[in-house]
C-alpha positions as a Markdown table, in Angstrom:
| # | Residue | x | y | z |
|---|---|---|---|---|
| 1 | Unk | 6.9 | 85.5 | -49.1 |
| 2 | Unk | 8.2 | 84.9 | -52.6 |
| 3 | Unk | 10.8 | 87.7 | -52.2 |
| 4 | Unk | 12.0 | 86.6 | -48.9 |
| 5 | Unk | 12.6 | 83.1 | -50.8 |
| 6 | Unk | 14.2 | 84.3 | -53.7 |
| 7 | Unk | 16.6 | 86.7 | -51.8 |
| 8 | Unk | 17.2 | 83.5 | -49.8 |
| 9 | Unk | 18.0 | 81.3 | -52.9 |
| 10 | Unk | 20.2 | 84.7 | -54.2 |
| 11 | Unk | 22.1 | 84.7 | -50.8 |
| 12 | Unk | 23.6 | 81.6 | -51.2 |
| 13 | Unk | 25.9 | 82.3 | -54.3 |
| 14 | Unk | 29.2 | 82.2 | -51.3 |
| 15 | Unk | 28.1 | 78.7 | -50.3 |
| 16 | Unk | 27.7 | 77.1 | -53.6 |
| 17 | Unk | 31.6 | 78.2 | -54.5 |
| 18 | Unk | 32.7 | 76.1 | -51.4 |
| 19 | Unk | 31.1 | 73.1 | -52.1 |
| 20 | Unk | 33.0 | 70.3 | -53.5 |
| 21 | Unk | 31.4 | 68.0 | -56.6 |
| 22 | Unk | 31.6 | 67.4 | -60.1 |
| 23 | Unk | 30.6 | 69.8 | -63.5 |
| 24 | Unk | 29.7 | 73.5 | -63.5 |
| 25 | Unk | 26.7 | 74.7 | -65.5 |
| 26 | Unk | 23.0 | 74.2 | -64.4 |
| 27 | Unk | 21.5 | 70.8 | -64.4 |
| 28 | Unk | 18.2 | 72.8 | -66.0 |
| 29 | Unk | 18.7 | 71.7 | -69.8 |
| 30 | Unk | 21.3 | 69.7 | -70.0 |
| 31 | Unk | 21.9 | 65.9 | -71.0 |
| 32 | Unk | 20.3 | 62.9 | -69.1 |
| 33 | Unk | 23.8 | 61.0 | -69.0 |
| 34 | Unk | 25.6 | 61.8 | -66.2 |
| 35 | Unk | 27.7 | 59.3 | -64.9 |
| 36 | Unk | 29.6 | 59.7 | -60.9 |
| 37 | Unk | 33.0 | 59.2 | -60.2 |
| 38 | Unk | 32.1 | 60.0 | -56.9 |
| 39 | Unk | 28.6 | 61.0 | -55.1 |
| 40 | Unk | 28.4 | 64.3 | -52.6 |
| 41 | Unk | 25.0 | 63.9 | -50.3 |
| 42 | Unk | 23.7 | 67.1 | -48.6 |
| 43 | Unk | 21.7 | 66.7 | -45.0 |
| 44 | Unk | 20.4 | 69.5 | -42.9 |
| 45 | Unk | 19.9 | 68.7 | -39.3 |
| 46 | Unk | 16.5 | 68.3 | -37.7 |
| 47 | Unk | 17.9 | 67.9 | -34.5 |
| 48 | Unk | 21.5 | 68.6 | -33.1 |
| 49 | Unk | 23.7 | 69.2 | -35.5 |
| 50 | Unk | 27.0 | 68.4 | -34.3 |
| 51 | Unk | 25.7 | 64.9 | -33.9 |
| 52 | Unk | 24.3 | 64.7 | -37.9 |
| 53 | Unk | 27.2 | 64.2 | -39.8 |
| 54 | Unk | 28.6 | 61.5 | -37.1 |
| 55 | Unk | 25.5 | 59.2 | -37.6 |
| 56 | Unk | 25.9 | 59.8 | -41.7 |
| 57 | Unk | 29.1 | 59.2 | -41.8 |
| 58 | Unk | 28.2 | 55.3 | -41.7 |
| 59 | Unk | 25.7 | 55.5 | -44.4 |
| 60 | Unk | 28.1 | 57.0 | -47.3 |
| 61 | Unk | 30.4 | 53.4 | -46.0 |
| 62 | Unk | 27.3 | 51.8 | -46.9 |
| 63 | Unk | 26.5 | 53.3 | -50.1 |
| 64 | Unk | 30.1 | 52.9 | -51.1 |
| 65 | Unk | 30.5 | 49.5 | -50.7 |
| 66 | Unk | 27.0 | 49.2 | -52.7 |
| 67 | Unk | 27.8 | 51.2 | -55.5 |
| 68 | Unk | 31.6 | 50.7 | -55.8 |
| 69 | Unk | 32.5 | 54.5 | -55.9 |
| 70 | Unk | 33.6 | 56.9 | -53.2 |
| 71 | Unk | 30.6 | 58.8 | -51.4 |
| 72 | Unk | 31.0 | 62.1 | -49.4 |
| 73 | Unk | 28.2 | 63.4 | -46.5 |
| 74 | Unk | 28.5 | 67.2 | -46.2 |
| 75 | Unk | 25.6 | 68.6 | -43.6 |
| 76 | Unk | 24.3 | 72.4 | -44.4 |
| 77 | Unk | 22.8 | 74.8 | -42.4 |
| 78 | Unk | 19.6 | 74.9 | -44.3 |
| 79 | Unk | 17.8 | 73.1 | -47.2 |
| 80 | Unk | 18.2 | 76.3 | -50.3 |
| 81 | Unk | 22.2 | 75.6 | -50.0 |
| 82 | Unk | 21.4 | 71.8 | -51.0 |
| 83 | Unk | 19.0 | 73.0 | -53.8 |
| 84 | Unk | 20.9 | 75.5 | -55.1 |
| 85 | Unk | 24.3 | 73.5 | -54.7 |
| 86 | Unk | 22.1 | 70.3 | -56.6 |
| 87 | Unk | 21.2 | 72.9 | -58.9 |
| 88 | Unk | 24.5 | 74.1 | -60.1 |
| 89 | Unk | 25.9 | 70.6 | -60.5 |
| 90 | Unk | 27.4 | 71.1 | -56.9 |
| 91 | Unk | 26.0 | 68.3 | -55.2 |
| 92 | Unk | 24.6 | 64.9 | -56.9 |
| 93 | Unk | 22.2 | 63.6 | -53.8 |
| 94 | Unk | 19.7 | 65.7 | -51.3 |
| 95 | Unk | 18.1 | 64.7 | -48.5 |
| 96 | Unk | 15.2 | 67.5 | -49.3 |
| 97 | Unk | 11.7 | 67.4 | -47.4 |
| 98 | Unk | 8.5 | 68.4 | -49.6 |
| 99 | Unk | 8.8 | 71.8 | -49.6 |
| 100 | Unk | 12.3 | 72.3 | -50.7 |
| 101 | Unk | 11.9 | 69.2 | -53.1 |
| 102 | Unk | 9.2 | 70.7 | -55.2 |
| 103 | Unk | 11.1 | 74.0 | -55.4 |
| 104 | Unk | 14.0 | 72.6 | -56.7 |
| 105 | Unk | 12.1 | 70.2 | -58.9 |
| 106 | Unk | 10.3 | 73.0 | -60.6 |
| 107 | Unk | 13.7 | 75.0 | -61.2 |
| 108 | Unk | 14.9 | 72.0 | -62.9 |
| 109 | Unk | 17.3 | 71.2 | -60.2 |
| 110 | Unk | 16.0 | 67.8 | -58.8 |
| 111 | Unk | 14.3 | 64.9 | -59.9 |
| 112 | Unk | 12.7 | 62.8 | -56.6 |
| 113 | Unk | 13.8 | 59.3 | -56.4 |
| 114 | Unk | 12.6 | 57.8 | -52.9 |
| 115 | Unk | 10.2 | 58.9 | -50.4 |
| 116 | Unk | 11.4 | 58.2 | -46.9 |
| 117 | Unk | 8.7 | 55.3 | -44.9 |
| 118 | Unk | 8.2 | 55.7 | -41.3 |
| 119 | Unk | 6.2 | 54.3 | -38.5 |
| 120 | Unk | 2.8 | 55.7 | -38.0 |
| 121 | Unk | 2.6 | 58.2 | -34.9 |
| 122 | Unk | 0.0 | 58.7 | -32.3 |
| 123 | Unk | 0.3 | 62.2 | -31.6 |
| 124 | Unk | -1.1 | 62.0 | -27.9 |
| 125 | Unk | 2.0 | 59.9 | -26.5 |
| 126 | Unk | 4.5 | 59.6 | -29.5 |
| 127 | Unk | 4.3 | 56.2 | -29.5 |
| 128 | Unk | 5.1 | 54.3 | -33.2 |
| 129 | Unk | 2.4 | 52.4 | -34.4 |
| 130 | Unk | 3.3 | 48.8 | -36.7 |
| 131 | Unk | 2.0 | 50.6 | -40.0 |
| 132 | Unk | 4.7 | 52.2 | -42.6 |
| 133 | Unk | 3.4 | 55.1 | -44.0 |
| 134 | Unk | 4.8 | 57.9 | -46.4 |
| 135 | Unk | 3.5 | 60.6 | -44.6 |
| 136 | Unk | 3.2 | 62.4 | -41.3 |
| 137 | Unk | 1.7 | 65.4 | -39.7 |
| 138 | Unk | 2.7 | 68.7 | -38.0 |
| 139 | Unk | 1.1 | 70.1 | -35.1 |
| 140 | Unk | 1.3 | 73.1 | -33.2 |
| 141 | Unk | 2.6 | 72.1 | -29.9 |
| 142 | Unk | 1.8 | 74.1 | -26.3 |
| 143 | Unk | 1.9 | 74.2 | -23.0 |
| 144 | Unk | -1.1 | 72.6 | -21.0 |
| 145 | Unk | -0.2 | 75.5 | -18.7 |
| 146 | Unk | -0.4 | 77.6 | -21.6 |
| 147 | Unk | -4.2 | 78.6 | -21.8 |
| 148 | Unk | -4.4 | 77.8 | -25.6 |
| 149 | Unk | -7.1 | 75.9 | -26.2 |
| 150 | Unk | -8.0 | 76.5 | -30.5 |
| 151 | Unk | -6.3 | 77.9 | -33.2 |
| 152 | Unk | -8.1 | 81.5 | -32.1 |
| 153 | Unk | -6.5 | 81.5 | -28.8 |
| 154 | Unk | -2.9 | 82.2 | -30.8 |
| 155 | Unk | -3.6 | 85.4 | -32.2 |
| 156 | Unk | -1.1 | 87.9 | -30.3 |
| 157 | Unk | 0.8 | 85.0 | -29.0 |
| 158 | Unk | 4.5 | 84.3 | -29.3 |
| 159 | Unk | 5.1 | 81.3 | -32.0 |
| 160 | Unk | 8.4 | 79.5 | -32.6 |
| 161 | Unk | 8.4 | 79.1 | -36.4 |
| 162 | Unk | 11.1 | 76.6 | -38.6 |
| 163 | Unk | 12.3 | 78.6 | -41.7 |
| 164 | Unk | 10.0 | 79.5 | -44.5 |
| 165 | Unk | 10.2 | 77.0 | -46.2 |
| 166 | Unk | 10.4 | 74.2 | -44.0 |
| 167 | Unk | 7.0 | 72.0 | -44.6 |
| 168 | Unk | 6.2 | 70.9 | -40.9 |
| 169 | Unk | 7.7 | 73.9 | -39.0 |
| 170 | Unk | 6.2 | 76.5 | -41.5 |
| 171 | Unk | 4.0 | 76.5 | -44.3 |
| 172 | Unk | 1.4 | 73.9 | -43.7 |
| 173 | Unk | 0.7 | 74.8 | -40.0 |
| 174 | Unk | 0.6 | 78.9 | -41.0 |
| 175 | Unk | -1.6 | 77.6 | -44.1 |
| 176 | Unk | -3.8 | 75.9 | -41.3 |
| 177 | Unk | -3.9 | 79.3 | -39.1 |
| 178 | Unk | -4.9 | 81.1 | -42.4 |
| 179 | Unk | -7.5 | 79.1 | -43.3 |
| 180 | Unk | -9.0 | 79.3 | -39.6 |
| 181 | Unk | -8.8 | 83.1 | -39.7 |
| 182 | Unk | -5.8 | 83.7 | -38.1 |
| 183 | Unk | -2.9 | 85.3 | -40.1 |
| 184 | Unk | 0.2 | 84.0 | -38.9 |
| 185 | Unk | 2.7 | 86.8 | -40.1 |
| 186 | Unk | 0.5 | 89.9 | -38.6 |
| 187 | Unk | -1.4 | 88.2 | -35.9 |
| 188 | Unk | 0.8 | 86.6 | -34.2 |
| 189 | Unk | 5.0 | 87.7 | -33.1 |
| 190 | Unk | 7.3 | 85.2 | -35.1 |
| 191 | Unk | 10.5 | 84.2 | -34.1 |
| 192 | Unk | 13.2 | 81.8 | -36.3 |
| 193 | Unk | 13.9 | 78.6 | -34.2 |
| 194 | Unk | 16.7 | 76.3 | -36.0 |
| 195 | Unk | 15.7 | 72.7 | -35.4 |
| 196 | Unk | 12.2 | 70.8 | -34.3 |
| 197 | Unk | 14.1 | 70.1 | -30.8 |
| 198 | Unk | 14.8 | 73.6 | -30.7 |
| 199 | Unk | 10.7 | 73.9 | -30.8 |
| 200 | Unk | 9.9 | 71.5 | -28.6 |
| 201 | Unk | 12.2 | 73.5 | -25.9 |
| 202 | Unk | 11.0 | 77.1 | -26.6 |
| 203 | Unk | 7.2 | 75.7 | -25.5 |
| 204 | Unk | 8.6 | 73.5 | -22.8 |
| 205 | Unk | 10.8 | 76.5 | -21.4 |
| 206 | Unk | 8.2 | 79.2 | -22.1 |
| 207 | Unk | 10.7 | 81.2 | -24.6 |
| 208 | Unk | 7.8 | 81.1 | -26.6 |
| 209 | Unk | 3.8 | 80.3 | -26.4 |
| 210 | Unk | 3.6 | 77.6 | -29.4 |
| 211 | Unk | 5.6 | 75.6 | -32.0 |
| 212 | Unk | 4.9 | 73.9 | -34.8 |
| 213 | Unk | 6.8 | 70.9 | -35.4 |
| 214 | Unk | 6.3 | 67.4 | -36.6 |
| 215 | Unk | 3.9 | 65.0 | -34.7 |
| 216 | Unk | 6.8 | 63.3 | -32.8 |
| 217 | Unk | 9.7 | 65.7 | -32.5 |
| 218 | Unk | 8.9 | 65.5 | -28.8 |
| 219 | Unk | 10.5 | 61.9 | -28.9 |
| 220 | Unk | 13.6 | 64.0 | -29.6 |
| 221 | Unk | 13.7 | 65.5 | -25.9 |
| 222 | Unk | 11.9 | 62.7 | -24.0 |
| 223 | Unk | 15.0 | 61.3 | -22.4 |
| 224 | Unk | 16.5 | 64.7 | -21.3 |
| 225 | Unk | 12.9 | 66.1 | -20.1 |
| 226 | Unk | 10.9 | 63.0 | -19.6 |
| 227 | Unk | 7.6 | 64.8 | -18.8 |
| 228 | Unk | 7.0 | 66.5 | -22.2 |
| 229 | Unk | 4.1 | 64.5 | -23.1 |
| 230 | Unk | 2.3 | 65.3 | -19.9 |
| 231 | Unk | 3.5 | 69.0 | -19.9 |
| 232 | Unk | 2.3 | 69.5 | -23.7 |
| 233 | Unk | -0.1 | 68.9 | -26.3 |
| 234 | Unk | -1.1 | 70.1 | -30.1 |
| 235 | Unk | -3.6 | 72.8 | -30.5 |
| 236 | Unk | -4.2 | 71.2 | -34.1 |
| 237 | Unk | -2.7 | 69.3 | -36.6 |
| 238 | Unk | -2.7 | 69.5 | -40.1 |
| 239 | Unk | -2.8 | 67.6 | -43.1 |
| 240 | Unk | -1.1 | 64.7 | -44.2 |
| 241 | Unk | 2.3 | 65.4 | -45.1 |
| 242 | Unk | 4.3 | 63.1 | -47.8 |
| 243 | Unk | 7.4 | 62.1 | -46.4 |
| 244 | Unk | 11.0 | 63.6 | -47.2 |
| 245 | Unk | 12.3 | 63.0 | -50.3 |
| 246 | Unk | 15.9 | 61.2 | -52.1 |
| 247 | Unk | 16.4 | 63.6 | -54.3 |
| 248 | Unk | 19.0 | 64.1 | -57.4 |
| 249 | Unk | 20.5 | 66.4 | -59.6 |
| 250 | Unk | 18.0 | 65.9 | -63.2 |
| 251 | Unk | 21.0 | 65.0 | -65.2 |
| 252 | Unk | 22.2 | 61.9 | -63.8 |
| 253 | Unk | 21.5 | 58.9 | -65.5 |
| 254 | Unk | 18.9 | 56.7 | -65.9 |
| 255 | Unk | 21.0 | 53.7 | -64.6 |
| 256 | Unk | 22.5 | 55.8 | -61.9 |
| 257 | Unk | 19.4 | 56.6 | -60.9 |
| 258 | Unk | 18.7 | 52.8 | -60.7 |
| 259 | Unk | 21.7 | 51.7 | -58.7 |
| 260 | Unk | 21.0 | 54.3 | -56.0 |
| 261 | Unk | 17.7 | 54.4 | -55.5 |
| 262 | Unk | 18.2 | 50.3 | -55.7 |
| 263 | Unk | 20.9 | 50.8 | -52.7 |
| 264 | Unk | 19.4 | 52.9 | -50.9 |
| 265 | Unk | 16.0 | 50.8 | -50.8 |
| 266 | Unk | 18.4 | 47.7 | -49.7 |
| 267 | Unk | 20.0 | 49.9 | -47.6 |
| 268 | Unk | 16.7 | 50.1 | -45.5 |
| 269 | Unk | 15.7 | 47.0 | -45.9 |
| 270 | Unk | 19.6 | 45.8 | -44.2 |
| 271 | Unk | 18.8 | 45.3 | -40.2 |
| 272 | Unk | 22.5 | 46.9 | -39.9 |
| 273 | Unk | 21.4 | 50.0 | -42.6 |
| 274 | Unk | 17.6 | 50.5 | -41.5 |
| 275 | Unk | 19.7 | 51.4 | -37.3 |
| 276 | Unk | 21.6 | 54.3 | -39.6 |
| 277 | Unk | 18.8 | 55.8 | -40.8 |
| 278 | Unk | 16.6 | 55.7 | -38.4 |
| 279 | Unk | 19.5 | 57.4 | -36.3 |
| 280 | Unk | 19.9 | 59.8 | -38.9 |
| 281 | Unk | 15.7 | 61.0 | -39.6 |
| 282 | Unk | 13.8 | 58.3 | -38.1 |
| 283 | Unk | 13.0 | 56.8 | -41.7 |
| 284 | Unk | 12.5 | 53.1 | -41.2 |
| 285 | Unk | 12.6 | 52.5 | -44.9 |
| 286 | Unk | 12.3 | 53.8 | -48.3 |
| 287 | Unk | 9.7 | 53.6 | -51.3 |
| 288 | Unk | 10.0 | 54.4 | -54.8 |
| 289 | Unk | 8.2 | 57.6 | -55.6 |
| 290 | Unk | 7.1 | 60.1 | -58.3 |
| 291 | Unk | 6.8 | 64.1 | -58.5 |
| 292 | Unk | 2.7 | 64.0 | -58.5 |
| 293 | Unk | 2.5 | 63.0 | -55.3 |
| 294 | Unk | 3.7 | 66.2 | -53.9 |
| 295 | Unk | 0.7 | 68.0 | -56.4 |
| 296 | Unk | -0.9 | 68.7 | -52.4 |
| 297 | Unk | 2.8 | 70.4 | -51.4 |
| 298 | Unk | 2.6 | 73.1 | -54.9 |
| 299 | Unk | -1.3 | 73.2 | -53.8 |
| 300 | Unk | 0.5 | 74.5 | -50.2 |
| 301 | Unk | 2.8 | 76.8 | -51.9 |
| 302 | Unk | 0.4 | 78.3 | -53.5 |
| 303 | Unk | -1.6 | 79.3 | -50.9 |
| 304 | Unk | 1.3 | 80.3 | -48.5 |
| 305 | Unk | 1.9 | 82.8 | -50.6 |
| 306 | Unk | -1.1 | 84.5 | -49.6 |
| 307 | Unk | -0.4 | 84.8 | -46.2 |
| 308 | Unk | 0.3 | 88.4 | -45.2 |
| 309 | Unk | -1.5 | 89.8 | -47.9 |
């Protein structure tokens, strides 16, 4: 697994040449005083893609007019592009989720800034609760026509995994199959699915047996297939997940750090701001945050590493 991530990280030497953004050596080790003439934010779809950098497009206005400098969306095909890219002093802001946060983090590439809030989820129906929380939950999601009943019943099934080292659509639902005796690189057939909606539709159209995917990526598809809560449930879920992260490069500033997590916390908190990004990642809000609280994310890690072995 560590291989597969490092000759991941290694392929993306072509992309980080393309991107557009200030300085050129590795934020590892360098000063704590960087100061933006401009701000480049990376995004990697959960969803459709095409529709992404439409519905960010009217965040950077926002952040402009709140921070009096131009700002630049760019949207990526997967998450190691934005951490490298933040690493090489390529991009200054990344929309990262836990797993990709804590690997850039420990390379030096990242410091968190915000964790994203959203509404509470009951995983039978979708349905938001009132609570804001700074976690969620995956699940592995089936067909109720499907005959999976446990976590046993997937050995030699067909499962619908995110990439590696996506949190939701990998590690902590193959960490959960581990731990429950089923190994989820030799007993089971794996297939690369780009996108939680992209899960949702391989169990609803039977391309493959399960999915895992976030407790209400189903909400994603609801209006175009209207009976996938009756048509599926999750097998399990796992344990709490923290919430995505604002992430950025270790060598801005201390009061550039300020003004944007400040904005984008306002930004949330804006009736007209908290329609963007919930159209953007569901997020109804943001709250400050600090690196231990992803300790249980590196605990993950750790044991994901196992798997196959």
């Amino acid at each position: 697994m560590v291989k597969k991530i490092v000759l991941l990280f290694a392929a993306l030497g072509l992309i980080i040449g393309v991107l557009s953004g200030c300085g050129s050596s590795k934020s590892s080790g360098g000063s704590k005083d960087y100061t933006p003439k401009k701000l480049l934010i990376g995004f990697v779809p959960s969803s459709n893609a095409d529709t992404l950098e439409a519905r960010a497009k009217p965040l950077a206005k926002l952040l402009q007019k709140r921070l009096g400098i131009p700002v630049k969306v760019t949207v990526t095909t997967d998450y190691n592009s934005i951490v490298e890219a933040m690493g090489h002093n390529k991009m200054d802001i990344g929309f990262l989720p836990p797993t990709d946060y804590v690997l850039a983090h420990d390379k030096g590439y990242a410091d968190v800034l915000l964790q994203a809030e959203r509404f509470g989820v009951n995983p039978k129906d979708g349905k938001s609760t009132n609570e804001k929380v700074d976690y969620y939950y995956s699940g592995m999601l089936v067909r109720n026509d499907s005959g999976i009943k446990s976590i046993k019943d997937l050995k030699g099934k067909k499962i619908g995994w995110q990439d590696t080292t996506s949190t939701a659509g990998y590690v902590f639902p193959a960490v959960t199959m581990k731990e429950a005796g089923i190994d989820p690189q030799k007993d089971v057939t794996g297939v690369t699915l780009q996108g939680h909606d992209k899960g949702v539709l391989g169990v609803l159209n039977k391309d493959v047996d399960a999915a895992p995917v976030f407790i209400d990526a189903r909400n994603i598809v609801a209006a175009e297939y209207p009976d996938v809560f009756k048509d599926t449930h999750f097998v399990f879920q796992t344990a709490k997940i923290p919430n995505d992260t604002i992430s950025v490069r270790p060598d801005m500033s201390s009061k550039w750090k300020k003004k944007i997590s400040d904005a984008f916390v306002d930004i949330g908190n804006d009736p007209e701001g908290n329609k963007i990004i919930m159209s953007i990642y569901t997020h109804s809000g943001y709250a400050k945050s600090k690196d231990s609280n992803f300790d249980t994310v590196r605990d993950y890690n750790k044991k994901i590493q196992e798997v196959g072995k």
